[in-house]
N, C-alpha and C positions, 0 to 999 in steps of 0.2 A: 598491309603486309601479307601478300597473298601467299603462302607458303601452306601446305598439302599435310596430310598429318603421315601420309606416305614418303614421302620426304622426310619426314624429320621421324621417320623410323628405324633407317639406318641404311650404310651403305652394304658393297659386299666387304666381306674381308681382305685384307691382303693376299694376294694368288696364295694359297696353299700354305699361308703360317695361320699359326695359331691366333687370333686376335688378341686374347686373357694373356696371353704370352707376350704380344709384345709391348701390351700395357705392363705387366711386372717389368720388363725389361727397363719399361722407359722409366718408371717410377723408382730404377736403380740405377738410374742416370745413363742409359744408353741409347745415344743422339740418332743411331742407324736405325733403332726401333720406332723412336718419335717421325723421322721420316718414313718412316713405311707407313705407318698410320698417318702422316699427311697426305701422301700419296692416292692410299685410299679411299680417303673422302675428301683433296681436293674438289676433285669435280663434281660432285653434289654440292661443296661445300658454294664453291662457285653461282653453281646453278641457283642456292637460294638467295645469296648475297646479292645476286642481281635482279631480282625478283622483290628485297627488303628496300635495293637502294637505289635504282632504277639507272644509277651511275653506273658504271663499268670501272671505272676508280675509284669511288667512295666504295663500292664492295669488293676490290681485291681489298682494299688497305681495311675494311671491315672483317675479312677471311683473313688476314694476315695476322688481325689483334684477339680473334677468337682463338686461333689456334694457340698465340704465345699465353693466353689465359688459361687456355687448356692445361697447355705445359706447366705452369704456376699452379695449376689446381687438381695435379694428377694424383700427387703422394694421398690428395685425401678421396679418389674415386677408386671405387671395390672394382675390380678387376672382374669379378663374376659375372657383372650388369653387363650389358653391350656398350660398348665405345659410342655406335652414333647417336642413340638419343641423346646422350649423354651433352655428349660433344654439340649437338645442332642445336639441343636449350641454350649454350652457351653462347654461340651464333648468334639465335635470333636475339636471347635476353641483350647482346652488345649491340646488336640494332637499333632495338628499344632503346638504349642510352644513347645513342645517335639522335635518333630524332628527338628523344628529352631536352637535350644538350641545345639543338636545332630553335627549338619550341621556344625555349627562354627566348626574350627579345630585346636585341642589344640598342643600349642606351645611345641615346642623338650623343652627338660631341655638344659642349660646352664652348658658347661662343667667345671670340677670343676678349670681348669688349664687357666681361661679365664684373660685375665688383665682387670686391674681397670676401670671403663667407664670415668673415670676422662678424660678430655682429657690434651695432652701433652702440655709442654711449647709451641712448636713447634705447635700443631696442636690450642693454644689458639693463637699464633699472626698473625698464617695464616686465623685465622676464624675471627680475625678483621680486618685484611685488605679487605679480602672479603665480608665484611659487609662495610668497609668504601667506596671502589669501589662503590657495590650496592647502597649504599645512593645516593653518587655521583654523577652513571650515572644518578639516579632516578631523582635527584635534573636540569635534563639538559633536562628531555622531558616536552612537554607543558603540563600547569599546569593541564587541565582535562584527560590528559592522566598521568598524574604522580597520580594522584590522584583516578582512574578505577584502573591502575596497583597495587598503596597500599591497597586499598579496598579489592581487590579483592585476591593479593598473602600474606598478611601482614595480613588483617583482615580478611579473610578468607568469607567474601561478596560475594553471590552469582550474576551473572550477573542481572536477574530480581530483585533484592535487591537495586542493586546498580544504577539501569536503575531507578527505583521508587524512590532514594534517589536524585539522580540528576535530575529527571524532562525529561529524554533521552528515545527514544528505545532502545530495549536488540542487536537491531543490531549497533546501534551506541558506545555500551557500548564494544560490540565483536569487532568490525572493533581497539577501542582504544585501548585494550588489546591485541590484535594481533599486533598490530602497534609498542605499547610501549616492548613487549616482544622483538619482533626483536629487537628493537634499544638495548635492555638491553643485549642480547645474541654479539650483535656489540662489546657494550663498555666493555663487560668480556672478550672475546673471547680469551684474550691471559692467562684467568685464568684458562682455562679447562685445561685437561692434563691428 
């Protein structure tokens, strides 16, 4: 994201208005003032969008959603500060969720020949048993440790959560979940396979 910190310092003003002006303006709903300040940094705006997106259409339609962000987040920018820094964080930060968006990596199709997800008679009495086992051993380690291990693999509690909820440090809350894992990997052990 090669963009210049001169660049994202701002543009010039509008020929000869006020800029703080036509920011009040626009933040009092006035559309001829929002274009004037599009106007004005269009063309920088341009300039970095194609420099973030290397497309020439992925950074109009990137300048396009900056700018309506803009609009949506005017009523809470102080008119004192300068329009373009303002405005080009806002640019590049929509970049950035561009290529985040990008980054994710989308899932193969599911072939058409795949069986049902339903699971099998067979595979629903073996996923009770091994749910009634897990209670079981659970039910056989001491209570603050039976109770770190559900927190934490059940409710999904992160250690600092669960440290803060019982009044413990986060190492004493680690030592129990380490402790209580072993015993639980002990008491399935003959369930692996």
């Amino acid at each position: 994201m090669g963009v210049t910190a001169h660049e994202l310092a701002g543009a010039p003003s509008a020929a000869g208005v006020d800029e703080r002006d036509l920011v009040l303006r626009v933040q009092q709903g006035d559309t001829d003032a929002f274009d004037a300040l599009v106007r004005a940094y269009i063309r920088r705006a341009r300039g970095i969008a194609r420099r973030l997106m290397q497309d020439p259409d992925d950074a109009d339609d990137l300048v396009q959603d900056a700018f309506l962000r803009a609009l949506e987040k005017i009523g809470s920018f102080d008119p004192a500060r300068a329009f373009g820094p303002w405005f080009f964080r806002i640019l590049v930060n929509a970049g950035r969720d561009v290529f985040r968006r990008r980054a994710t990596r989308p899932t193969e199709p599911e072939p058409a020949d795949i069986t049902s997800p339903a699971p099998t008679p067979d595979r629903q009495v073996e996923g009770a048993e091994i749910r009634q086992r897990f209670e079981q051993a659970l039910t056989e380690l001491p209570p603050r440790q039976r109770l770190i291990v559900w927190s934490f693999e059940v409710d999904g509690m992160g250690t600092e959560e669960i440290a803060q909820t019982l009044g413990v440090g986060q190492v004493t809350v680690r030592w129990h979940l380490h402790q209580g894992r072993r015993a639980l990997r002990l008491a399935l052990a003959d369930l692996r396979g």
